[in-house]
C-alpha positions in Angstrom: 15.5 19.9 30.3 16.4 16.2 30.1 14.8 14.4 27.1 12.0 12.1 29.0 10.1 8.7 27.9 6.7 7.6 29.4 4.9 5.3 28.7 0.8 4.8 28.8 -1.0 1.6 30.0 -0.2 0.2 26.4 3.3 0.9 26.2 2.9 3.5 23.5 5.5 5.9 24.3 5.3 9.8 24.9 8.5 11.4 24.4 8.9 15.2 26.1 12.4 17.3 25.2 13.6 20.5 25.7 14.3 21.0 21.9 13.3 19.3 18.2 16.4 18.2 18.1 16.6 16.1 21.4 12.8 15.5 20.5 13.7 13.4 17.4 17.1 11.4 18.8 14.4 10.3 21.6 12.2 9.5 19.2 14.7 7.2 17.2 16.0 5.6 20.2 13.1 4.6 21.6 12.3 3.2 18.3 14.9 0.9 17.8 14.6 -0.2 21.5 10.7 -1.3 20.9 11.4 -2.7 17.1 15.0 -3.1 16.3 14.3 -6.1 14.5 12.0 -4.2 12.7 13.8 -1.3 11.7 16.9 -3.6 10.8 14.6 -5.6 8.5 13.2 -1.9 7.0 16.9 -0.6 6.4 18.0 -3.9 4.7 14.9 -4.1 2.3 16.0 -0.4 1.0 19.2 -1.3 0.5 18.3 -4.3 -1.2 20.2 -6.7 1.1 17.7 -8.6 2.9 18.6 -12.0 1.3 22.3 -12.3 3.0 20.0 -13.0 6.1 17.1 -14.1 5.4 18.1 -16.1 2.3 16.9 -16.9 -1.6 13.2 -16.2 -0.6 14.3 -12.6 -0.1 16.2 -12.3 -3.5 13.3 -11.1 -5.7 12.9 -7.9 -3.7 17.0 -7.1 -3.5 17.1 -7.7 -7.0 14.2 -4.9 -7.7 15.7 -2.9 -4.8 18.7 -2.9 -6.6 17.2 -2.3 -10.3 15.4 0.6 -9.6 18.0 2.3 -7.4 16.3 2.9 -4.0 19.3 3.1 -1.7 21.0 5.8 -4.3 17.5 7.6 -4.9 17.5 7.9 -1.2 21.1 9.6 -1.1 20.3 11.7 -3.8 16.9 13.0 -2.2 18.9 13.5 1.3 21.5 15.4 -0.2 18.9 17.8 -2.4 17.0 17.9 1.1 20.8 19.1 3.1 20.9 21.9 0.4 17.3 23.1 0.4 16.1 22.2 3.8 19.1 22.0 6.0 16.8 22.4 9.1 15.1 19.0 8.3 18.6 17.3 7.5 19.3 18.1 10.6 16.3 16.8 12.4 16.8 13.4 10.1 20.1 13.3 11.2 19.3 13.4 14.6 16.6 10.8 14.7 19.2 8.9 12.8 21.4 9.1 15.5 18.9 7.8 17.9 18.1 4.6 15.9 22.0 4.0 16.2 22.3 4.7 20.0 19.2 2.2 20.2 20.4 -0.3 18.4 23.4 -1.0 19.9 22.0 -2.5 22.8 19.6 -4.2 20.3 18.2 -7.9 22.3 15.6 -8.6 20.2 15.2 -12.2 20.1 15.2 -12.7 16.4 19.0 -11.2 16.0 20.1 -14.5 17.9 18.2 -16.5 15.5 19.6 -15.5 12.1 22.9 -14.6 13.3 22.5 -10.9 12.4 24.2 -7.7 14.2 22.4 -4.5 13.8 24.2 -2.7 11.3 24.3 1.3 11.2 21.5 3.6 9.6 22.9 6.6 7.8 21.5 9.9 7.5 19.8 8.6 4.4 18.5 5.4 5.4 15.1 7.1 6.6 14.4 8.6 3.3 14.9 5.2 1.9 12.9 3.2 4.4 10.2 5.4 3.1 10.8 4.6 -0.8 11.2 1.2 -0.4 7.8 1.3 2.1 5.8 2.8 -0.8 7.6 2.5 -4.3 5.0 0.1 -5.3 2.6 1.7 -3.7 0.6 3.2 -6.6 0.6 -0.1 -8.0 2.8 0.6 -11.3 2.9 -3.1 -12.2 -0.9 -2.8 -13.0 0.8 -2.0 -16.3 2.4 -4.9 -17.0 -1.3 -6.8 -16.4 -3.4 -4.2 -18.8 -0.8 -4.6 -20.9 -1.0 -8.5 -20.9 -5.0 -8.1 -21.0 -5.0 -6.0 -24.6 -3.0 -8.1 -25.8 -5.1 -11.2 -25.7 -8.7 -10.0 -25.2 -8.1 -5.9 -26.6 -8.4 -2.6 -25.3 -11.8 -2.9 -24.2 -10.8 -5.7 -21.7 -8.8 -3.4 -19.3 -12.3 -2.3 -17.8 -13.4 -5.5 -17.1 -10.5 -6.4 -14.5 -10.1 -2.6 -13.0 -11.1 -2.7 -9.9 -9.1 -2.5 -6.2 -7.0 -5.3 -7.2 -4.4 -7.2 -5.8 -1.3 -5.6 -4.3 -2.9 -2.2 -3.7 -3.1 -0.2 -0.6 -6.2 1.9 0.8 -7.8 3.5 3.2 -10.9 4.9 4.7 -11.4 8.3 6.1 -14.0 10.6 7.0 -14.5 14.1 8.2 -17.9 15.0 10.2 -17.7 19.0 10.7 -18.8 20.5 14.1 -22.7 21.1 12.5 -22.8 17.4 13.1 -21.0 16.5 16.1 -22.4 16.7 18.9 -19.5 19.2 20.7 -19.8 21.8 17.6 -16.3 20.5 17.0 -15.3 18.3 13.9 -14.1 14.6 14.5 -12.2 13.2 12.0 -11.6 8.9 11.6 -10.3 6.0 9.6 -8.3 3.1 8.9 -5.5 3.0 6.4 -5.5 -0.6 4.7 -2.3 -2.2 4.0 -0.5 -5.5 4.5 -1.0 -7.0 8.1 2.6 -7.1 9.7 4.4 -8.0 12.7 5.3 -5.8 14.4 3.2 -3.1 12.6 3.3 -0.4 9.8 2.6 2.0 12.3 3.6 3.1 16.0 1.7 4.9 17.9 4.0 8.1 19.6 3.6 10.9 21.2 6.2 14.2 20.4 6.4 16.8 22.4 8.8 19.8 22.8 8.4 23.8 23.3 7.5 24.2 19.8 4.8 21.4 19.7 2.7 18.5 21.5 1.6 15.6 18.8 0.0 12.4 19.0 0.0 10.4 16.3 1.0 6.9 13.9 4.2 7.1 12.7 6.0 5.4 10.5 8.9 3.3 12.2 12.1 4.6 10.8 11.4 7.8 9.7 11.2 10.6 12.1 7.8 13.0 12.9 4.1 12.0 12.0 3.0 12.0 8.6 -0.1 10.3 7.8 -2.6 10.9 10.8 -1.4 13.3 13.5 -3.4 15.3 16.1 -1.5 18.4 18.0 -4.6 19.7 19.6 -5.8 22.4 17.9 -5.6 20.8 14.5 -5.1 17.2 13.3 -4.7 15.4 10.1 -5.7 12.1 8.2 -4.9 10.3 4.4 -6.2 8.0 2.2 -4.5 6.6 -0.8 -5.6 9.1 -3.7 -5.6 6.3 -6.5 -3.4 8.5 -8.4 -0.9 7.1 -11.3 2.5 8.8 -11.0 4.6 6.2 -11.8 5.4 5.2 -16.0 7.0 2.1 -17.6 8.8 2.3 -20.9 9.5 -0.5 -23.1 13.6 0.2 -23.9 15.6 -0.4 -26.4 19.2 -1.5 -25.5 22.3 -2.6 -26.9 26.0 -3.6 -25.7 28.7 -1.8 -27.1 32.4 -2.1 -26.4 31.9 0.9 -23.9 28.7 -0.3 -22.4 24.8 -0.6 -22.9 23.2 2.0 -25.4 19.4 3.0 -25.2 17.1 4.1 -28.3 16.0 7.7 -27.8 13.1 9.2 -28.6 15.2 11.9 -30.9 16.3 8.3 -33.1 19.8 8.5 -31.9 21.1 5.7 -29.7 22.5 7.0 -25.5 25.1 6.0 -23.4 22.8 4.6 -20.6 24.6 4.1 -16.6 25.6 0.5 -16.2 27.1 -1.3 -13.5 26.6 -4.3 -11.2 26.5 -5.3 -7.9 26.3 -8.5 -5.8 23.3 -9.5 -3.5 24.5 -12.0 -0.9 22.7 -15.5 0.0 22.6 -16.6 3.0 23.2 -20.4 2.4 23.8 -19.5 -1.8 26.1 -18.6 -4.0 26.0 -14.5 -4.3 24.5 -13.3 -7.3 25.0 -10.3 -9.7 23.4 -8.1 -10.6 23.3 -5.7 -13.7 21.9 -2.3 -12.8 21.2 -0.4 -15.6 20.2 3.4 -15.8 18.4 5.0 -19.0 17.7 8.3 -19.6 14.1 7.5 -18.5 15.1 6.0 -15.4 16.4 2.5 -13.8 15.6 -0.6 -16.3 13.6 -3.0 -13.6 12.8 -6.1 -16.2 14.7 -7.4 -18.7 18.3 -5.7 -20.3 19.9 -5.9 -23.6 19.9 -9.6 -23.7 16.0 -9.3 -22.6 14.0 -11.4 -20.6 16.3 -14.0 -18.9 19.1 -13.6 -21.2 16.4 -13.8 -24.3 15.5 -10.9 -25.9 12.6 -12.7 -28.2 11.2 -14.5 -25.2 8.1 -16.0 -26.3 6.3 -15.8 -23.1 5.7 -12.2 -23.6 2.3 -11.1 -25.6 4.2 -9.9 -28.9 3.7 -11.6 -32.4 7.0 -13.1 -33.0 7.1 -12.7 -36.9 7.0 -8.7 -36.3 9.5 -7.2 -38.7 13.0 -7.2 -37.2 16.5 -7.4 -38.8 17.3 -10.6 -37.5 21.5 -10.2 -38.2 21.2 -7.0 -35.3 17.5 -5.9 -34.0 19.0 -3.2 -32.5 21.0 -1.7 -35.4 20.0 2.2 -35.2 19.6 2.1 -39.0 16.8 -0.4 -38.8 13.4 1.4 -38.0 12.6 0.4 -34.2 9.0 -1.9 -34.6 6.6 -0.3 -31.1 5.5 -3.9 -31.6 8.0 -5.6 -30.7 9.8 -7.5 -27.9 9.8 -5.1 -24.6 13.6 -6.4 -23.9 13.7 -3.9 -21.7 11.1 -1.9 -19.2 12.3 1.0 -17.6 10.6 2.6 -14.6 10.6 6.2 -14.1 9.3 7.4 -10.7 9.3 11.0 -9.4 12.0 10.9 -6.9 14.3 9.9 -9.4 13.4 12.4 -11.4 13.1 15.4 -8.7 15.6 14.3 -5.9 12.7 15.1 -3.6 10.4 12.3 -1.2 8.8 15.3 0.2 10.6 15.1 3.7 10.2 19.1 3.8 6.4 18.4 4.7 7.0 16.6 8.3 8.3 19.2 10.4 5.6 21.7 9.1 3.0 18.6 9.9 4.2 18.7 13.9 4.2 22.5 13.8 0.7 23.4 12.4 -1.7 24.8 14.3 -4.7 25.8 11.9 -5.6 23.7 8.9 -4.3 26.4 7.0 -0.3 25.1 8.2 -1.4 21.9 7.5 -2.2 22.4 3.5 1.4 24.7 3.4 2.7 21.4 4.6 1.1 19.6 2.1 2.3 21.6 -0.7 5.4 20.5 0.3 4.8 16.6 0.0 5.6 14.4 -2.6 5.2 10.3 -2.3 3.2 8.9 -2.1 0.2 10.5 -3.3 -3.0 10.8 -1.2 -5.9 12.7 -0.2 -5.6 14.7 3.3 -8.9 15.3 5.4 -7.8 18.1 8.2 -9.9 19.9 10.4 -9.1 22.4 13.6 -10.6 23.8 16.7 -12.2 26.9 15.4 -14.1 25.2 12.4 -11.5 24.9 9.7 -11.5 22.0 7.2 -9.2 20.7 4.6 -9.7 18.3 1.9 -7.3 18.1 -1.2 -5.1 16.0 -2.7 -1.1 16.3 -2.2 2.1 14.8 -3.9 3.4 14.9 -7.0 1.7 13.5 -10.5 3.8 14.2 -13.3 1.8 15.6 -16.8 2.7 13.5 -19.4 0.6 11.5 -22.8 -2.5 9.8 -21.6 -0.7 6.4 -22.8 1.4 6.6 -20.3 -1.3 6.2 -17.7 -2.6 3.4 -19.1 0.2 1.0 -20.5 4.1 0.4 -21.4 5.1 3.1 -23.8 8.1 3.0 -26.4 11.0 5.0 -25.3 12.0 5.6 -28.6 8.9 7.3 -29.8 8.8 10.9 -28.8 5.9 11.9 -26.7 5.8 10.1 -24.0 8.2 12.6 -21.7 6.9 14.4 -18.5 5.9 18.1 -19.1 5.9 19.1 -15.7 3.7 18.6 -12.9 -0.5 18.4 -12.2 -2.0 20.9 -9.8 -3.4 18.8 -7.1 -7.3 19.2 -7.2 -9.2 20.0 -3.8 -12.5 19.4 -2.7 -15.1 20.8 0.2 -17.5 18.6 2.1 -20.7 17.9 1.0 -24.1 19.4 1.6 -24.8 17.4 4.9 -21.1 18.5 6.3 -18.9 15.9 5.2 -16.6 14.2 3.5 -15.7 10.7 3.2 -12.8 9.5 0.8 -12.4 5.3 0.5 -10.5 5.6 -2.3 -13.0 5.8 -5.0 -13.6 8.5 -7.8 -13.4 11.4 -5.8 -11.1 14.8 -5.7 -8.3 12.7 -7.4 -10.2 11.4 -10.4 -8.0 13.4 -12.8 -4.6 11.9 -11.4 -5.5 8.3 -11.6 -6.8 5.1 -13.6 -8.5 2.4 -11.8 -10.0 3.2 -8.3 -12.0 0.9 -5.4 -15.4 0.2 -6.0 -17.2 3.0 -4.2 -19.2 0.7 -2.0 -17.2 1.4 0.8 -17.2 5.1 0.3 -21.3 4.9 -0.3 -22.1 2.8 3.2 -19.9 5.0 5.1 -21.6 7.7 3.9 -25.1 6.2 4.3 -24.4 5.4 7.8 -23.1 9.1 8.7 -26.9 10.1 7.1 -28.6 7.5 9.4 -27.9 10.2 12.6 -28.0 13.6 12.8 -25.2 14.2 15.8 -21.7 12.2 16.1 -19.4 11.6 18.7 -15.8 10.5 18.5 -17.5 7.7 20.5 -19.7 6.9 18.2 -17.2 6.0 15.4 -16.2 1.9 16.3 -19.9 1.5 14.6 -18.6 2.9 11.6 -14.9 1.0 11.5 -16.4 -2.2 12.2 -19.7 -2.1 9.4 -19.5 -5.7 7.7 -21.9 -4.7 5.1 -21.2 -6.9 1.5 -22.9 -4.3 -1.1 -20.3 -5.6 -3.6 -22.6 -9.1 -3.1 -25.3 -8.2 -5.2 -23.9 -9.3 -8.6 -23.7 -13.5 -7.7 -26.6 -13.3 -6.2 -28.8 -11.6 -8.8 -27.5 -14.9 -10.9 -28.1 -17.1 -8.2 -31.9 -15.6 -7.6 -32.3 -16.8 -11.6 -31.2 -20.3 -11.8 -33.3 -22.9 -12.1 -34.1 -26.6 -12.4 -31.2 -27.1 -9.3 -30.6 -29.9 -7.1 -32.5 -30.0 -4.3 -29.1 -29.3 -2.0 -28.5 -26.5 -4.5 -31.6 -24.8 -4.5 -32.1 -24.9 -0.4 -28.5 -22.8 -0.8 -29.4 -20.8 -3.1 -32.7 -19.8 -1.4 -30.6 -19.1 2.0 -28.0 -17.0 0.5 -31.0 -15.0 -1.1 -32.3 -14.6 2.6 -28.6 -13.6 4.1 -28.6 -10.5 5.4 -25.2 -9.7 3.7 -23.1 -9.3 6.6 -19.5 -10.8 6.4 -19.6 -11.2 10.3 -17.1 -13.8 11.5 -20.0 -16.0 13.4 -22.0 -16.0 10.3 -22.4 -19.3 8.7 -24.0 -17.4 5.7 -21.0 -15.5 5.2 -19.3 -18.5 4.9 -21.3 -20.1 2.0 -21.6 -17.1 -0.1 -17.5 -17.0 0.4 -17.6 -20.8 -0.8 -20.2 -19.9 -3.5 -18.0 -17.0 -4.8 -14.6 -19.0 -4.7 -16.1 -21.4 -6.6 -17.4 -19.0 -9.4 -13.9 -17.2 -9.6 -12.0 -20.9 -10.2 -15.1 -21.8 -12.4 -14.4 -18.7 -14.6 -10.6 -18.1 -14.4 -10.6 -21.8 -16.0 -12.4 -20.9 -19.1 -10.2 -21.4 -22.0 -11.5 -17.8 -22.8 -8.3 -16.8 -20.4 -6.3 -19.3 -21.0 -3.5 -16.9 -22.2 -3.4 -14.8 -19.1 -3.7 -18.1 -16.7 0.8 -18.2 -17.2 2.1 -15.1 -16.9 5.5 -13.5 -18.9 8.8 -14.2 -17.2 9.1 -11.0 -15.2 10.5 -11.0 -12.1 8.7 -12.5 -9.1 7.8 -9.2 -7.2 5.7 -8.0 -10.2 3.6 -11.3 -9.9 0.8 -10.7 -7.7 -0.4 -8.1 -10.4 -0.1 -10.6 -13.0 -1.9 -13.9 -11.5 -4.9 -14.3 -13.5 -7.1 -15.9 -10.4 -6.7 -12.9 -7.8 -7.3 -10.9 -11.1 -10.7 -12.1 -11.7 -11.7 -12.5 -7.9 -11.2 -8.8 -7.1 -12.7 -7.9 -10.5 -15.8 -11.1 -10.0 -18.3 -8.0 -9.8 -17.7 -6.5 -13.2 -17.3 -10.0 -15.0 -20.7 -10.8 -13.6 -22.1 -7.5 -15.1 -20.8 -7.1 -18.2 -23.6 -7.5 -20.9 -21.0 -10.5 -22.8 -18.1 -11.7 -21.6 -16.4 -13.8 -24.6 -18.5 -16.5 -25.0 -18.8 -17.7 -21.3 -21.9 -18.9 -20.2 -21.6 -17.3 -16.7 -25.3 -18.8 -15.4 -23.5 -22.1 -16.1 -20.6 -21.5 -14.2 -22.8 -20.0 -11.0 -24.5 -23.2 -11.3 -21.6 -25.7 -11.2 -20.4 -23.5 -8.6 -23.8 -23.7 -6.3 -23.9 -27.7 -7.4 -20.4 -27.9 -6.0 -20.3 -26.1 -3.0 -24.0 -27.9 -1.8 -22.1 -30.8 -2.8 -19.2 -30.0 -0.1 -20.7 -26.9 2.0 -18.2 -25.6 4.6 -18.7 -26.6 7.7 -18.3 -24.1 10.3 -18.6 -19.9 10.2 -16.7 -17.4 8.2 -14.0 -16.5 10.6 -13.5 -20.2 10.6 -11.3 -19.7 7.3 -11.2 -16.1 7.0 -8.3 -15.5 9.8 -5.7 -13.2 10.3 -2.4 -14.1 8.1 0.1 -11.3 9.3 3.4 -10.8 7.4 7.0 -11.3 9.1 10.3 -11.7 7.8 10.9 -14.5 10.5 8.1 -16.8 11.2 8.0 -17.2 15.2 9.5 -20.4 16.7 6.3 -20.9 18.4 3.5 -20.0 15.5 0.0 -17.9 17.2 -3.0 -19.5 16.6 -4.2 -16.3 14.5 -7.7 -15.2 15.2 -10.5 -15.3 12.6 -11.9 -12.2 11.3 -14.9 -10.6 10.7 -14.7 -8.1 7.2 -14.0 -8.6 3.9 -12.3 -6.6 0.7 -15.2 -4.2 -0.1 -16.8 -4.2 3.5 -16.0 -0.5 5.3 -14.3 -3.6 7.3 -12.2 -4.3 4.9 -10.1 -7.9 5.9 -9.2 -8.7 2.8 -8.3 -12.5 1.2 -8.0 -13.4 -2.1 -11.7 -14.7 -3.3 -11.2 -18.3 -5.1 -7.7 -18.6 -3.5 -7.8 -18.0 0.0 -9.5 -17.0 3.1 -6.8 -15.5 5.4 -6.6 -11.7 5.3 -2.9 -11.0 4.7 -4.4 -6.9 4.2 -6.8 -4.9 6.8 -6.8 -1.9 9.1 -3.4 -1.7 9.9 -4.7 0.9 12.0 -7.5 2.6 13.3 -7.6 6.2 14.9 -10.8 9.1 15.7 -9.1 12.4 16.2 -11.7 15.2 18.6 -11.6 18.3 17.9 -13.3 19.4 21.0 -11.0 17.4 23.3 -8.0 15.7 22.2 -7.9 13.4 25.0 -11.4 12.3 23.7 -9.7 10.5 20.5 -8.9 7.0 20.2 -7.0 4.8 18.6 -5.9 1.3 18.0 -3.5 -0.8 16.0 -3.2 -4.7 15.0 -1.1 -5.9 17.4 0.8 -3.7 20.3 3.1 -0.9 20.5 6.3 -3.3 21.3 8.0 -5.1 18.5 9.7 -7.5 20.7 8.0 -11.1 20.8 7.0 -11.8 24.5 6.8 -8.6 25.7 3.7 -7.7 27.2 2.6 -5.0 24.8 3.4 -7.2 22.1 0.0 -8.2 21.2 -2.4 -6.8 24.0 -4.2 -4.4 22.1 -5.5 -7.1 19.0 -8.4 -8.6 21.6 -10.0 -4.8 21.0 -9.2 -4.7 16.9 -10.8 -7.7 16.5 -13.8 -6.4 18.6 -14.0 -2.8 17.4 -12.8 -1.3 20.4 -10.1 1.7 20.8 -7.5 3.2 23.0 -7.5 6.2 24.9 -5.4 8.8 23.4 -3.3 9.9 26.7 -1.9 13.6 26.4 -1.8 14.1 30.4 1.8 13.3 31.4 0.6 13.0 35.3 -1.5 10.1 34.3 1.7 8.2 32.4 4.8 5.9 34.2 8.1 7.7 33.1 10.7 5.3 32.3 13.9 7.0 31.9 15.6 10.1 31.0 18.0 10.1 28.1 
């Protein structure tokens, strides 16, 4: 049969082919005709060359693309996948060679602008689109700010600031079981929470061929389904599992005539890989540079002349006077001081280590049938690590953890370890733990202590996770209608720490105490009409500058001289905004009179109130690699960080919510053309088009999409 595109009122396109094969070219081309700019920008990032395009603001990441070896991680993994699953190479290669077809008659409007041609994707570039989509995923660079933490307040600090912190990605997901439905049948929903961009993280697609029929968000530039899919008899959902799977080692390096030496753990020094490459400018000079390969894995700050050509920088949180041979530091037969100067940080990530991103699970994904096929293709999966909620038409239900978490010294969790102390290597892999529902028939996973508690370090808050489960309690039966109530809940549990300090102040102005009494009253919704919601906002920016001032963190208000993609783990104000709850709780928090600083914070805000509603400031800041010529007056939202609506700013920065649902999706068991979803945006990439933007009127409001499975009711566009 000819390989057929539809597409549904939206313009989400249903692809129907005779074999997987044709399935996934169709699925590539009709990829790169809805977001070729997208998928050009996706290919560029993994290969680190975004910046000969879009210029020096895109050199940070190409540097760290470079560093850390994506594009070659992504080589190795496909040619480990061609020997051990040459089925799947096969079927990458084939979507591959869609996204080509596509993309030669590329006309989105933003190749004109920059002067770029769509280049060619090789079999590979897939497998890095993925890496590069989620290598900082589990938040590695956390490290570098506990590290920073004990060194100036101690160990015990690190609590104080763990929380769902910046530059993390989550999710919520629940599973009602057919006891509580009201079709006998389980419905499974959620949002994954990520980074707001234009065009979107995820496309909504439907697959179908003789071997299966699957509707679900994919991941543009990488063939199949893998996060939330629905094939009718069984679907699928994830949420990030929190887990740490990713180490930094502190390195020691040194130049030689032949090349750059690293300290081993064994004492002895190692021939570590070294080379460089140059990252084009667009409008600058090219730069170079040194990529550098330990037997830990791909040195990502620093080198043998350290941190920007220093290796005793003084910026980082060592004691300068530690005991080092100052004629040669790094002579082998002077005892290497833990203490001292990280010259180097290595990152060691399990793809690098393996050769495997877990591409072996997708196919399986599109072919289950039971939940049973769905945790086989689970076993299978690698990065990132998450928990999976499945469920099927005759009353299976899944709920586990998959991907790979490497066993290795509790130290190595926490903080940067010395590479030349023995101890800190990886002893093989954890089993991932599993889970059942609970007593009333679900389960409900927002990324707090859960199933994955052994695997990880800091998690979310479990407000989230608590008031979606307290809302599933407040009703016996559910429907897959029912659910927008649940996405859309604006409840601020995570409030309750301000204003238990605002409920004792005293002795305030009479501005200040008609504020505090009204926030006291608030009903705790961040809704985006509420004027309320927009004071306590105010109130709480306020206390977050009020505190991150206090010379008590001075020393974490500059951070080291690591490059600029680690730096939104290391700014001290998002730091204490995110973490406001447990600074507010603590029972002493070095000396700062925190009553004081609530009060100068009420005092100032009923000095200067905000004028208008929350949604007023708290608006939609999506990401794009190419502002528009004609900027959108961006929406305000309603939501905030540890709302089950979770539109998240940056409390005593900003407002705007550069993170939020990135998608939202209610798979029926009983009937799959009962489930709904939605997504930011629209299901086109292209600026102008019609399907651009059409469906972000029913995000904002709560609303969904029919999920269309009947090919009589769609338009067919062409055969290819």
């Amino acid at each position: 049969m000819a390989t057929e595109i539809y597409r549904d009122a939206w313009g989400i396109p249903h692809l129907r082919a005779g074999s997987v094969a044709e399935l996934a070219r169709a699925q590539g081309l009709v990829t790169a005709r809805d977001r070729a700019w997208q998928l050009e920008i996706e290919r560029h990032r993994a290969q680190g060359t975004s910046a000969s395009f879009l210029g020096e603001s895109a050199l940070a990441w190409d540097r760290f693309a470079r560093r850390a070896r994506l594009d070659d991680t992504a080589r190795r993994c496909f040619t480990d996948l061609e020997r051990r699953d040459p089925e799947t190479a096969r079927w990458v290669r084939a979507y591959v060679d869609g996204v080509n077809e596509g993309l030669a008659d590329g006309t989105a409007p933003e190749f004109a602008r920059t002067g770029l041609t769509p280049g060619r994707w090789e079999p590979w570039t897939p497998l890095g689109v993925w890496l590069a989509t989620h290598i900082l995923f589990a938040g590695f660079p956390a490290k570098l700010w506990r590290e920073q933490v004990a060194a100036h307040l101690g160990a015990d600090a690190i609590d104080l600031f763990a929380t769902d912190g910046p530059g993390t990605s989550g999710s919520n997901g629940w599973l009602v079981s057919g006891e509580r439905t009201v079709t006998g049948r389980a419905v499974i929903a959620g949002d994954p929470h990520r980074w707001i961009e234009d065009p979107g993280v995820y496309q909504q697609i439907h697959l179908s061929c003789p071997e299966f029929d699957v509707v679900g968000l994919a991941v543009p530039g990488v063939p199949g389904i893998a996060h939330f899919g629905h094939t009718g008899t069984v679907a699928w959902a994830i949420t990030n599992a929190m887990a740490d799977y990713q180490d930094l080692y502190r390195e020691r390096l040194r130049r030689t005539g032949a090349g750059v030496e690293a300290l081993g753990p064994d004492g002895l020094w190692h021939r570590a890989a070294r080379h460089t490459e140059i990252v084009e400018v667009a409008g600058e000079e090219p730069v170079e540079v040194e990529v550098i390969e330990t037997d830990r894995g791909p040195v990502v700050i620093g080198g043998p002349d350290g941190l920007d050509g220093n290796p005793f920088d003084l910026s980082d949180p060592v004691d300068p006077a530690d005991p080092v041979d100052p004629a040669d530091p790094f002579d082998p037969s002077v005892p290497a001081d833990p203490s001292g100067p990280p010259v180097a940080i290595s990152l060691r990530y399990p793809p690098r280590v393996t050769g495997d991103l877990g591409f072996g699970a997708l196919l399986p994904l599109l072919r289950a049938r039971r939940v049973a096929d769905v945790d086989r293709a689970f076993d299978r999966w690698a990065e990132p690590v998450n928990v999976v909620q499945a469920a099927d038409t005759e009353g299976g239900v899944l709920h586990r953890v998959a991907g790979r978490v490497p066993l290795r010294a509790e130290a190595n969790r926490l903080r940067l370890v010395p590479a030349w102390e023995p101890g800190h290597e990886w002893q093989g892999w954890h089993e991932t733990p599993r889970a059942g529902l609970t007593d009333d028939g679900v389960a409900v996973m927002a990324n707090q202590r859960g199933p994955a508690e052994p695997l990880g370090v800091e998690f979310a808050p479990p407000h989230r996770r608590d008031r979606i489960a307290a809302l599933l309690a407040g009703k016996e039966r559910w429907s897959a209608a029912d659910m927008p109530a649940i996405h859309t809940d604006t409840h601020l549990a995570s409030a309750s720490p301000l204003l238990d300090h605002l409920r004792a102040l005293d002795a305030l102005t009479p501005e200040a105490s008609a504020l505090r009494d009204r926030l006291l009253a608030w009903n705790r919704s961040m809704d985006a009409d509420s004027a309320d919601a927009a004071l306590y906002s105010a109130v709480r920016g306020a206390v977050v500058r009020q505190l991150a001032a206090h010379p008590a963190f001075a020393a974490l208000a500059t951070p080291p001289a690591y490059p600029e993609v680690f730096r939104p783990w290391l700014a001290l104000l998002p730091r204490v905004g995110f973490a406001l709850e447990h600074l507010l709780r603590a029972e002493e928090l070095y000396g700062i009179d925190r009553p004081s600083a609530v009060r100068a914070a009420v005092e100032e805000v009923a000095a200067r109130p905000p004028a208008g509603v929350w949604g007023d400031t708290h608006r939609l800041a999506p990401w794009r690699a190419l502002e528009p010529e004609t900027p959108y007056d961006e929406p305000g939202l309603s939501g905030d960080h540890d709302c089950v609506l979770c539109t998240s700013g940056v409390p005593g920065l900003t407002d705007r919510a550069a993170r939020g649902p990135a998608a939202r999706y209610v798979w029926d068991l009983a009937r799959r053309e009962d489930s709904r979803w939605v997504v930011p945006l629209g299901a086109s990439g292209v600026p102008g088009s019609p399907h651009h933007r059409d469906q972000l009127p029913l995000w904002l409001a709560g609303d969904l999409v029919p999920v269309v499975t009947d090919w009589t009711l769609l338009k067919k566009e062409t055969d290819v």
